[in-house]
DRENPA-3360 file (N, C-alpha, C; in nm, 2 decimals, always signed):
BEGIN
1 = XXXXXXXX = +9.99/+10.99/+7.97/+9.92/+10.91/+8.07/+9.84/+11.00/+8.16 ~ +9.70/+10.98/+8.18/+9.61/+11.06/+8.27/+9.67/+11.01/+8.40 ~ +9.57/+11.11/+8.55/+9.62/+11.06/+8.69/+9.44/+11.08/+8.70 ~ +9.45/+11.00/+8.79/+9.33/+11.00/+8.86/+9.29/+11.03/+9.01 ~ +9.25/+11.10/+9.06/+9.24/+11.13/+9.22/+9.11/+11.08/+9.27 ~ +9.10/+10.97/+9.36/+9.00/+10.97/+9.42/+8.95/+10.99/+9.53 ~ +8.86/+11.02/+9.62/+8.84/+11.05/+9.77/+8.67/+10.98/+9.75 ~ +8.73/+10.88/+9.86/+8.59/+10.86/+9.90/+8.56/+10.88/+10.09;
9 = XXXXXXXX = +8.50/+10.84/+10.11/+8.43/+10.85/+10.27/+8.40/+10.69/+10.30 ~ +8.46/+10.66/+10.40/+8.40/+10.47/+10.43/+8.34/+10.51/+10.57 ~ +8.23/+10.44/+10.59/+8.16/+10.43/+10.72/+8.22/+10.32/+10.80 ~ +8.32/+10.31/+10.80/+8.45/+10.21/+10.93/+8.55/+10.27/+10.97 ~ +8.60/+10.17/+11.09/+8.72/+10.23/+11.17/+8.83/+10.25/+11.05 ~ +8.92/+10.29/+11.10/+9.02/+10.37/+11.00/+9.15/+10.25/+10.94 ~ +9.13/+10.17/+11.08/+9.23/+10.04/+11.06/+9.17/+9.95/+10.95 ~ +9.07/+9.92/+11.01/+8.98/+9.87/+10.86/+8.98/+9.86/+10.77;
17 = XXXXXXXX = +8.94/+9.98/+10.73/+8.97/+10.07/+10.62/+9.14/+10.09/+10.52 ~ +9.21/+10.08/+10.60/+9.34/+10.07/+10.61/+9.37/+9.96/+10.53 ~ +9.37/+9.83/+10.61/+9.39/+9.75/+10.60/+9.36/+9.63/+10.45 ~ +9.20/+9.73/+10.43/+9.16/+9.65/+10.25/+9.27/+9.74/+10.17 ~ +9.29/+9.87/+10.21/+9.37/+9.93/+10.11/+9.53/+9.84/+10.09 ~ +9.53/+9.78/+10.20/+9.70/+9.78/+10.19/+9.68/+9.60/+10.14 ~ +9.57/+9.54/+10.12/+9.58/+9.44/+10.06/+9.58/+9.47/+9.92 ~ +9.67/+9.55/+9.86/+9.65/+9.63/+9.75/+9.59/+9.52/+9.59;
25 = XXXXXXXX = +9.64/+9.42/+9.60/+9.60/+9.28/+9.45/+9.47/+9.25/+9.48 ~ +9.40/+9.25/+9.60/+9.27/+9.23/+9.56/+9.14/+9.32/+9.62 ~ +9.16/+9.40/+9.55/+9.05/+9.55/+9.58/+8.91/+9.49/+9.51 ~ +8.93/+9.34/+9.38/+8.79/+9.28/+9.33/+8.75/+9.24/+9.47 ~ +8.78/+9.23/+9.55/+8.70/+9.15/+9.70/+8.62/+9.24/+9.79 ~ +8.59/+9.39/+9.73/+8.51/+9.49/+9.78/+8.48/+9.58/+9.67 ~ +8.52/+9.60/+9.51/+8.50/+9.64/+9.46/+8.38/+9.61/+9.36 ~ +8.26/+9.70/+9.42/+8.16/+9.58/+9.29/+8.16/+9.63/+9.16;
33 = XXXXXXXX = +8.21/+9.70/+9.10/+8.29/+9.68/+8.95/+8.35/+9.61/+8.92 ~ +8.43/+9.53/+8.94/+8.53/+9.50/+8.87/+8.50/+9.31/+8.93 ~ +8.55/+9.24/+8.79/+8.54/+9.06/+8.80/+8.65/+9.03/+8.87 ~ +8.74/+9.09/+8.85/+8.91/+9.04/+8.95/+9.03/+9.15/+8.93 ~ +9.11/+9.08/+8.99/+9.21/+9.21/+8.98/+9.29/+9.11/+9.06 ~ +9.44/+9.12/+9.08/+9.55/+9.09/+9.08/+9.72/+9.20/+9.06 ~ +9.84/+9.12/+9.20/+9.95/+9.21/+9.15/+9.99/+9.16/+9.06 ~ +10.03/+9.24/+8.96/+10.13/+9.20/+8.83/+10.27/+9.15/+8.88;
41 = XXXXXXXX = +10.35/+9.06/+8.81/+10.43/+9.01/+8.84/+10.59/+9.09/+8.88 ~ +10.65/+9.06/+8.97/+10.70/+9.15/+9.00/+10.70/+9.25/+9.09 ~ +10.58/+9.30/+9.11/+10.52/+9.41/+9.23/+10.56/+9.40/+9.35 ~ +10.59/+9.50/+9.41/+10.56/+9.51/+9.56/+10.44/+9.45/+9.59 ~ +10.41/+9.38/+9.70/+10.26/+9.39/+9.76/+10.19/+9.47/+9.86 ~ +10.26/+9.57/+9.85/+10.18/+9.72/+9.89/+10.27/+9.83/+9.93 ~ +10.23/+9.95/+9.94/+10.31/+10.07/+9.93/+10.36/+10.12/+9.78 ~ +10.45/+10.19/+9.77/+10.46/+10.26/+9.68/+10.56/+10.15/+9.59;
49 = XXXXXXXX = +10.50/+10.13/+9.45/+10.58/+10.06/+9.35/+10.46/+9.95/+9.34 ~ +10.38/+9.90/+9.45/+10.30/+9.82/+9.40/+10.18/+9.85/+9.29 ~ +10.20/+9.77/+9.17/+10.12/+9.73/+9.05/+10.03/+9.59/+9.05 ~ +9.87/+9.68/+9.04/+9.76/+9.57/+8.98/+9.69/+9.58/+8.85 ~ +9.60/+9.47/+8.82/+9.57/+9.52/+8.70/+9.42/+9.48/+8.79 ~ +9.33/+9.57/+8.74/+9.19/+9.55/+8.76/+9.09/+9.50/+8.63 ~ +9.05/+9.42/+8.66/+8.92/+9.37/+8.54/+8.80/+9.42/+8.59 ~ +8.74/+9.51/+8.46/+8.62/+9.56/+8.46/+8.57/+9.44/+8.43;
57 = XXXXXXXX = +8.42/+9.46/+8.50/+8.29/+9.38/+8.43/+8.29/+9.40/+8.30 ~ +8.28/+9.50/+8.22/+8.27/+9.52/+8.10/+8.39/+9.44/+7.96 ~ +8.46/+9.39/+8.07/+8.58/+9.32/+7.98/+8.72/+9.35/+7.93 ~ +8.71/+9.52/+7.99/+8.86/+9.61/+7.96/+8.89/+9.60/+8.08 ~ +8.97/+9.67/+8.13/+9.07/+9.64/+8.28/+9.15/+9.81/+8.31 ~ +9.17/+9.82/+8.41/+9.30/+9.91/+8.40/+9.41/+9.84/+8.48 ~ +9.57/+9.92/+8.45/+9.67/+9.88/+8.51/+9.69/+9.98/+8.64 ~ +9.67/+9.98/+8.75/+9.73/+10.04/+8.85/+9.85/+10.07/+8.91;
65 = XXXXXXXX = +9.94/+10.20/+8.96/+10.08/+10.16/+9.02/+10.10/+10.26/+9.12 ~ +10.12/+10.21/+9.25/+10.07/+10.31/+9.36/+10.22/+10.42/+9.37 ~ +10.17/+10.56/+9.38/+10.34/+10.63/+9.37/+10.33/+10.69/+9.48 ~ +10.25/+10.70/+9.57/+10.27/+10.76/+9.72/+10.18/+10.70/+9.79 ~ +10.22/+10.66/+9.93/+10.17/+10.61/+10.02/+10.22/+10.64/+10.16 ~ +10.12/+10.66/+10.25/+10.16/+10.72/+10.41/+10.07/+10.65/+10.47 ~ +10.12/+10.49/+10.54/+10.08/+10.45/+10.59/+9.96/+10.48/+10.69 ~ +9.84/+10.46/+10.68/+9.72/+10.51/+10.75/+9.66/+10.67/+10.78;
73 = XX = +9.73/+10.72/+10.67/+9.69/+10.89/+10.65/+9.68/+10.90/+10.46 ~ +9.73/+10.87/+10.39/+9.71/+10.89/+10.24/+9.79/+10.79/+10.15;
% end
């Protein structure tokens, strides 16, 4: 299984910012890739152990599972 690292830059306050991340099941509600996304059953709903799955537009999806989290720093 690959890892993926991403960094982006948001032009908002940090709580903000924070706060879509920690709504971790629906990242479709800011992401314009993707048609939907959802926690998988069972999941945490945020922090570390939480799993989503994301639907691409294209019709494939990935499975997400968050393994470190620090509240409002990474």
């Amino acid at each position: 299984m690959g890892t993926i690292t991403v960094t982006k830059t948001l032009n908002v306050d940090a709580a903000r910012a924070w706060a879509a991340l920690a709504d971790f099941g629906n990242i479709a509600h800011f992401h314009p890739g993707l048609s939907g996304s959802h926690l998988l059953d069972g999941s945490a709903n945020a922090g570390v152990g939480a799993e989503r799955r994301c639907d691409l537009k294209d019709k494939n999806y990935l499975v997400e599972r968050v393994r470190d989290w620090k509240d409002g720093s990474s």
